[in-house]
C-alpha positions as CSV (number, residue, x, y, z in Angstrom):
1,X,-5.4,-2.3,30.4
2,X,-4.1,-1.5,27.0
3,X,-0.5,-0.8,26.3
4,X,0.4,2.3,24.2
5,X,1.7,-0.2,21.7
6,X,-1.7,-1.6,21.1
7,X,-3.3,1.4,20.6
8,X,-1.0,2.4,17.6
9,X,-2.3,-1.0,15.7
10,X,-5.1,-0.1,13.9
11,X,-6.6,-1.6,10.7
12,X,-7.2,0.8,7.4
13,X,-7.6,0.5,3.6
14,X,-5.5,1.3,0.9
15,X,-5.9,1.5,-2.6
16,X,-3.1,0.4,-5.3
17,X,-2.9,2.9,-8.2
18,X,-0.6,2.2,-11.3
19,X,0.9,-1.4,-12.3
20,X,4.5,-1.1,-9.7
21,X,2.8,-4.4,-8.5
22,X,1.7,-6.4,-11.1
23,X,0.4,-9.0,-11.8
24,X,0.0,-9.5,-8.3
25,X,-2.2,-6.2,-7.0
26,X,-3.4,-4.2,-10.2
27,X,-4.8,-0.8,-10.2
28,X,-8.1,-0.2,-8.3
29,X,-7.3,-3.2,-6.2
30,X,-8.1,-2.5,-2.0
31,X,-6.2,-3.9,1.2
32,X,-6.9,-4.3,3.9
33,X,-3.8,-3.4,6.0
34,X,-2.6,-3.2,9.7
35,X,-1.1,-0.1,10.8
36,X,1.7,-0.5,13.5
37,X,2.2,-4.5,12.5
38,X,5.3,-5.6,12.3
39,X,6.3,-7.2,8.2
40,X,8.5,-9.6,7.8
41,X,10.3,-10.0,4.6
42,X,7.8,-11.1,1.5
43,X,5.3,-9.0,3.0
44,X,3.8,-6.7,0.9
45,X,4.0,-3.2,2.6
46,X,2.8,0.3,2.3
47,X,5.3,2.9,2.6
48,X,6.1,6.7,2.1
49,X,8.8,6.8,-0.6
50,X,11.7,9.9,-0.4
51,X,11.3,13.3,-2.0
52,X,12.6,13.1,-5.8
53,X,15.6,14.8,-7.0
54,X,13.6,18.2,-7.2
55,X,12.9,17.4,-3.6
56,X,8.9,17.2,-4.5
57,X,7.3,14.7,-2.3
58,X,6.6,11.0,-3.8
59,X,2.8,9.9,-3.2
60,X,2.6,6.7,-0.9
61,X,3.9,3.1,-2.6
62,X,2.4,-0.1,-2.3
63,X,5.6,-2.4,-2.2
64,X,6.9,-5.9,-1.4
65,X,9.9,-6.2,1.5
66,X,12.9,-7.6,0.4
67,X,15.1,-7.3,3.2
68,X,15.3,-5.7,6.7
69,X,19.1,-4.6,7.5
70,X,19.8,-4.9,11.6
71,X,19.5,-1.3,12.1
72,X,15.7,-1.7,11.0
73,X,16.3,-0.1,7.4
74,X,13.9,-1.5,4.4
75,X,14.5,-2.7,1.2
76,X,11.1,-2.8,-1.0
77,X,10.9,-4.0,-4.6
78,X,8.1,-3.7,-7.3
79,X,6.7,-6.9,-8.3
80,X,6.4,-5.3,-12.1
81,X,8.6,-2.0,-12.9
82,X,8.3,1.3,-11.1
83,X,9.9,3.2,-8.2
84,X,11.6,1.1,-5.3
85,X,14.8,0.4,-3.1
86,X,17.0,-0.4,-6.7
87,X,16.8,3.4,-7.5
88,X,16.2,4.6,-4.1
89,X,18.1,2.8,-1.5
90,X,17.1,1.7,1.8
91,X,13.7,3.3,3.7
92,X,14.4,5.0,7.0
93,X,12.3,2.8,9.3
94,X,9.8,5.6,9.6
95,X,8.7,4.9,6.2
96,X,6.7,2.0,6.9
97,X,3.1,3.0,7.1
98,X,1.2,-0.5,7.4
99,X,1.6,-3.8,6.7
100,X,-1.3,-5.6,4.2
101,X,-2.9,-8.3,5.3
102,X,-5.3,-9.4,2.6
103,X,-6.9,-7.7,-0.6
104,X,-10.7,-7.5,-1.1
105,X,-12.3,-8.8,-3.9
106,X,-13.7,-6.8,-6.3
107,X,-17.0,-6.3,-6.7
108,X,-18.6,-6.5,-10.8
109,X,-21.5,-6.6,-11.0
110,X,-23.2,-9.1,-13.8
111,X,-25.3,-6.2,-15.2
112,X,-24.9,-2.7,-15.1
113,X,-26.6,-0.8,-12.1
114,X,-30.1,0.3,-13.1
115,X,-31.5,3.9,-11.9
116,X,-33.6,3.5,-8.8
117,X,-36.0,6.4,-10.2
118,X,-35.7,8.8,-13.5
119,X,-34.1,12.2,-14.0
120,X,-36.9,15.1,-13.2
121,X,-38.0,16.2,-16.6
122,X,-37.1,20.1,-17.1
């Protein structure tokens, strides 16, 4: 029978927006990611940042982890520039969302798509 514990790992997709990660994940990039894995430090992660100083909500951050301190806090970093623990601080451990385990190649195709049939004329 199932534990509880393996019915909160579930695998997802996310998708990277902006350039926090580059050159290794660029914009428009997809992972495939585990939620409820457990990252260990190198790890590319997706987590839910802090409110900003207005106390508006942050959108969710692809991010690499850095450390772990003993009391389970995280310490994420950009690969490029952009938002991460060197302005924030340490993540709660309830920030971690899922852990990436691979990112899908993208798909371009050698021609552009053709219409399968044409517009009605009006």
């Amino acid at each position: 029978m199932p534990t509880s514990r393996q019915h909160a790992r579930r695998l997802g997709l996310a998708r990277v927006s902006g350039s926090s990660m580059s050159p290794t994940l660029e914009a428009g990039d997809t992972l495939v990611v585990l939620h409820g894995g457990r990252p260990r430090v190198g790890a590319v992660v997706v987590v839910s940042l802090p409110p900003d100083a207005q106390g508006l909500p942050r959108p969710v951050a692809v991010k690499r982890l850095t450390s772990v301190r003993p009391d389970g806090a995280l310490w994420v970093s950009s690969d490029g520039t952009g938002t991460d623990s060197r302005q924030l601080g340490h993540l709660t451990p309830g920030a971690l969302i899922a852990v990436a385990l691979l990112r899908l190649p993208r798909w371009r195709p050698a021609r552009p798509p053709r219409l399968l049939r044409r517009a009605a004329q009006p």
